[in-house]
C-alpha atoms as an extended CHARMM CRD file, in Angstrom:
* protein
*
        51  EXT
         1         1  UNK       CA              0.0000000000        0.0000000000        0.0000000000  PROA      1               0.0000000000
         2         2  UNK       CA              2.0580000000        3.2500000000       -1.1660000000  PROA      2               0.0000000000
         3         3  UNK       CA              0.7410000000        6.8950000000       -0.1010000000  PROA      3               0.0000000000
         4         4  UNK       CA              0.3380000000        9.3500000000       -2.8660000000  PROA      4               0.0000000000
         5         5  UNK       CA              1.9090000000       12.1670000000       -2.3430000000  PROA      5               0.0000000000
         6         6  UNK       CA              4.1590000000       10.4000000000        0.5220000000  PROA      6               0.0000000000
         7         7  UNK       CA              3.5830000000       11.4310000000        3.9790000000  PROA      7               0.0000000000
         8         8  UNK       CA              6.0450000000       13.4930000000        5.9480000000  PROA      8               0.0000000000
         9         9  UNK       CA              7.7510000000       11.0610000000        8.7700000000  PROA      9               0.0000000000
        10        10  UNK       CA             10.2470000000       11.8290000000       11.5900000000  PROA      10              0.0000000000
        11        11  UNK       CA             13.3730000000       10.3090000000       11.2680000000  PROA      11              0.0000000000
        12        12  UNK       CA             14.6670000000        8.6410000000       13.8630000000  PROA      12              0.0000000000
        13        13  UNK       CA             18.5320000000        7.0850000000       14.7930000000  PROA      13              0.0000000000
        14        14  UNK       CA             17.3570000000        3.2050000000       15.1870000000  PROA      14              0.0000000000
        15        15  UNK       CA             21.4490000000        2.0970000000       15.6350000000  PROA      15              0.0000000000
        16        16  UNK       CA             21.9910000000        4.7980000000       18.2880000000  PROA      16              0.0000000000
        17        17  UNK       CA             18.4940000000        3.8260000000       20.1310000000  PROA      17              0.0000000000
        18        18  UNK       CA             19.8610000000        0.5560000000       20.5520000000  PROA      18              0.0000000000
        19        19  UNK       CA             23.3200000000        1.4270000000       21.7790000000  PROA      19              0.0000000000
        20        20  UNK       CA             21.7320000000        4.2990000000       24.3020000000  PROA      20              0.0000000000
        21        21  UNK       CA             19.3130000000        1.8350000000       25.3890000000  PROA      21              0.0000000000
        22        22  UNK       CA             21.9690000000       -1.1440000000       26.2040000000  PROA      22              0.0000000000
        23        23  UNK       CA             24.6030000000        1.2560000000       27.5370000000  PROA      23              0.0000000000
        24        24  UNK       CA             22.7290000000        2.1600000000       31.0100000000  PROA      24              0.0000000000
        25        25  UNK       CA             21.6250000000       -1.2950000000       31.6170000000  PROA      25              0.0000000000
        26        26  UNK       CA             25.1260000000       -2.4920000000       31.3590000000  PROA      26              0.0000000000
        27        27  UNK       CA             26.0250000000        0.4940000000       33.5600000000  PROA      27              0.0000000000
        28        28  UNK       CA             23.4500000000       -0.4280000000       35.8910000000  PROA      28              0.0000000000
        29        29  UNK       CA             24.5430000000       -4.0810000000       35.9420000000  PROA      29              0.0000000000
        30        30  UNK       CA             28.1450000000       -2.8180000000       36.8810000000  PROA      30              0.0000000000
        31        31  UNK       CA             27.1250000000       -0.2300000000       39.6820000000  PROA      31              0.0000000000
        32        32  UNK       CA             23.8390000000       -0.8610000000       40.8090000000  PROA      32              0.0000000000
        33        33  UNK       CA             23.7060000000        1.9560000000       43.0860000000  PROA      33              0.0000000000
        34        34  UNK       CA             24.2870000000        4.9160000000       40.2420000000  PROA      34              0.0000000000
        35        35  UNK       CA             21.3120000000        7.3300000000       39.7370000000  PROA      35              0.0000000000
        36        36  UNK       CA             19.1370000000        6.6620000000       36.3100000000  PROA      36              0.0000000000
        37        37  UNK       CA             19.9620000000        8.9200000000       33.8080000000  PROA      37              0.0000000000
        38        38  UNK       CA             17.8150000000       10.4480000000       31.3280000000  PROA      38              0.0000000000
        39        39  UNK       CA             19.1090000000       10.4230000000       27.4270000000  PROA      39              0.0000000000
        40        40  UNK       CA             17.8110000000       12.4580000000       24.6960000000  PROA      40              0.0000000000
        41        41  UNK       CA             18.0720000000       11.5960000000       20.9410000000  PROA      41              0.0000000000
        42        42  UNK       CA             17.3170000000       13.8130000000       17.9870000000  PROA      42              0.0000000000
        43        43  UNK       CA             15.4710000000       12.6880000000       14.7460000000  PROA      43              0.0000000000
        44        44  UNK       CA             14.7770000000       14.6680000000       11.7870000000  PROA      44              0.0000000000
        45        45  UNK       CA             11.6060000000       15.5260000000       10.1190000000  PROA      45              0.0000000000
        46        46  UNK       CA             11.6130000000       14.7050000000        6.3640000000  PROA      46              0.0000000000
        47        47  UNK       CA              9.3480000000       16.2680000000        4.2810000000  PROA      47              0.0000000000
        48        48  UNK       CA              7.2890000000       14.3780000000        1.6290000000  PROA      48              0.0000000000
        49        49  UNK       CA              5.2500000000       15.4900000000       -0.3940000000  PROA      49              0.0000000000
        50        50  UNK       CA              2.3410000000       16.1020000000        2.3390000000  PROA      50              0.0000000000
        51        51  UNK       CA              3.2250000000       18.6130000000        3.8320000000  PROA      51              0.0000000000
């Protein structure tokens, strides 16, 4: 099923969601007792022909 014109999506780092994501839980593993930390992660819109 294709959109005409094609819809304008945000963009968004898959490879560095998965290395942010496995980074604090190996932190955690190591040293339990650390804080949580929050992690932010930019994506991109990219316009189609939608908008």
């Amino acid at each position: 099923m294709g959109f005409e014109p094609g819809p304008t999506v945000i963009e968004q780092p898959v490879a560095a969601i998965g290395a942010q994501a496995m980074r604090p839980l190996y932190e955690r593993i190591a040293h339990p007792g650390q804080p949580v930390r929050k992690v932010t992660l930019s994506g991109r819109a990219v316009r189609r022909g939608s908008s």
